[in-house]
MITORBA-229979 format. One line per 10 residues: their letters; for each residue z negated, y, x negated of C-alpha. Coordinates in Angstrom, 1 decimal. Layout:
<atoms>
a> Z/Y/X; ... $
</atoms>
This chain:
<atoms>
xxxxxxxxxx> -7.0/-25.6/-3.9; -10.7/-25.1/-4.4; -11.0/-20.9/-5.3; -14.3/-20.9/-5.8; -13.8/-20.7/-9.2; -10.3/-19.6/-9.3; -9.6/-15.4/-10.8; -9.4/-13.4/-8.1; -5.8/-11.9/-8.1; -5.8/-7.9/-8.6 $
xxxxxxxxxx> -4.0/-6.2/-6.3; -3.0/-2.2/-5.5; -2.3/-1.1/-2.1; 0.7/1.5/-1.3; -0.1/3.1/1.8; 1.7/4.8/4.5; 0.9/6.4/8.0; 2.1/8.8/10.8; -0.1/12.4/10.8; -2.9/11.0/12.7 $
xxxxxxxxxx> -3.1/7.3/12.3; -6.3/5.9/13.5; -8.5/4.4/10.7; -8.5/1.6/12.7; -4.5/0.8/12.8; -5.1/1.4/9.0; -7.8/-0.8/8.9; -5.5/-3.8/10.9; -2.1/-3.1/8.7; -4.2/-3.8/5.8 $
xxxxxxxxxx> -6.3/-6.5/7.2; -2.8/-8.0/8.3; -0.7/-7.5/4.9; -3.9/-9.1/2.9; -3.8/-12.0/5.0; -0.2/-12.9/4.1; -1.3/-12.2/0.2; -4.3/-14.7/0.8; -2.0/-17.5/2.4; 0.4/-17.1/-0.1 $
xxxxxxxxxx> -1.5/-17.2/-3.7; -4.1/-19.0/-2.0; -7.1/-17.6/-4.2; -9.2/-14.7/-3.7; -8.0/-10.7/-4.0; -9.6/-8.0/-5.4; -8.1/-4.5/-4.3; -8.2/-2.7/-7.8; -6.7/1.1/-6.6; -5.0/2.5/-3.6 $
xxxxxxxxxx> -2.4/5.2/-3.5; -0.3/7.3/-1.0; 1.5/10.3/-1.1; -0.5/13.6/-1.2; 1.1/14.6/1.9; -1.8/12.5/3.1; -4.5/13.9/1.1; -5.8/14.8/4.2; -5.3/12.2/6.2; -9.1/11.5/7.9 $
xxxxxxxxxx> -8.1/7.6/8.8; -6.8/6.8/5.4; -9.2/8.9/3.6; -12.2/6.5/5.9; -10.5/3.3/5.2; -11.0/3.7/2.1; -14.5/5.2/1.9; -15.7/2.3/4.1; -14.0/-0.3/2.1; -15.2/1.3/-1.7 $
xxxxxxxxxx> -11.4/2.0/-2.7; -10.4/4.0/-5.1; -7.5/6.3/-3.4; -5.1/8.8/-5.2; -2.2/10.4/-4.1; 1.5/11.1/-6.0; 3.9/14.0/-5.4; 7.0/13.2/-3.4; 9.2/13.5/-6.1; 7.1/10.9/-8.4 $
xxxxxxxxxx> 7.6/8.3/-5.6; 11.0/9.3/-5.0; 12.2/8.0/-9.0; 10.4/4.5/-8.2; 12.8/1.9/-7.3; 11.9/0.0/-3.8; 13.4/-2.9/-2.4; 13.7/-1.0/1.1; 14.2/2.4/1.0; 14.2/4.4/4.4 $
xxxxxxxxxx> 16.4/8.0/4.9; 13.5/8.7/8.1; 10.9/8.4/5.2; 12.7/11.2/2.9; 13.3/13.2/5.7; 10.1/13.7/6.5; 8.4/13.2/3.3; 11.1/13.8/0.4; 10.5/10.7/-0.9; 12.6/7.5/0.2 $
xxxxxxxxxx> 9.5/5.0/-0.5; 6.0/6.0/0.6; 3.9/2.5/0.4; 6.1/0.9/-1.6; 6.4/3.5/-4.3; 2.7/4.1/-4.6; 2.2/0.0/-4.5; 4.2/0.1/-7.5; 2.7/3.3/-9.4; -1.2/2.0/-8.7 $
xxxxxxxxxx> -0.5/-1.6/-9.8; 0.6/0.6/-13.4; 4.6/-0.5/-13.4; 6.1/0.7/-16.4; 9.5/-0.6/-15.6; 12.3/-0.2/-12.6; 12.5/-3.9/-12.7; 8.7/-4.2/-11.9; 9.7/-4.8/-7.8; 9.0/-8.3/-8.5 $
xxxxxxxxxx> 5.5/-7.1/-8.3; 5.1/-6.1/-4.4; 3.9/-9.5/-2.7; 4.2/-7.4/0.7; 7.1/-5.0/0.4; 6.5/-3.4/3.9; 3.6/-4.1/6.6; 4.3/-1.9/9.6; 2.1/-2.0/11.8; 1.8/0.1/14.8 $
xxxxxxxxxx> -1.5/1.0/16.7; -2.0/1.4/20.8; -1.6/5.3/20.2; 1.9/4.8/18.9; 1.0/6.1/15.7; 2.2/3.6/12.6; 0.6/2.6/9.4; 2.4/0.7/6.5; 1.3/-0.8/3.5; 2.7/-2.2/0.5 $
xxxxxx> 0.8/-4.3/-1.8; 1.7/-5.1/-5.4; 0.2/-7.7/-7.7; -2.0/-5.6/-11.5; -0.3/-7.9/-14.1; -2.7/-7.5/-17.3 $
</atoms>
């Protein structure tokens, strides 16, 4: 398939991480998930917005991921994640963050879902990924339909 010409395919990234996740563990979750996206639709991506939960406002990896890479990032209350329907919700994840879905969820709500049915959007569900550290980074990424 020559994607030379081809639309690039808008994508928004959920993203999840221990307190403390290297940028770089970030950087490879990401780098990782993408890939799959790219051998799968097979024409190129254009990362459109970027969300997580503001527990991880502060976050310094995520927060340079997405300063080096030019993403816009925002972040979602708990509960706000917690009412989006995900195909793999996780009772560690609430505990911890009172939301069941952390990249998921925030895949969904940047890619501007309007419906519970919208999981058929999430290309990658869940990309765990974790680093040498033992510090883990997920990301979700679903697919802007117009």
């Amino acid at each position: 398939m020559n994607t030379a010409n081809a639309i690039p395919l808008r994508l928004a990234l959920g993203l999840g991480c221990d307190r403390g996740t290297p940028m770089a563990t970030l950087a490879r979750a990401v780098d990782e998930a993408l890939a799959e996206v790219t051998r799968q639709a097979g024409v190129s991506l254009e990362i459109v917005a970027v969300a997580s939960i503001d527990l991880k406002a502060d976050e310094v990896g995520l927060l340079e991921l997405a300063r080096a890479r030019g993403w816009p990032l925002c972040f979602h209350p708990a509960a706000r994640l917690a009412v989006v329907p995900v195909p793999h919700p996780s009772e560690t994840v609430r505990r911890h963050t009172g939301t069941p879905s952390v990249s998921e969820a925030a895949a969904l709500l940047a890619a501007g879902t309007r419906e519970p049915a919208a999981m058929s959007q999430l290309l990658v569900a869940k990309h765990r990924v974790r680093g040498l550290d033992g510090r883990s980074a997920t990301v979700s990424i679903a697919r802007i339909i117009p």
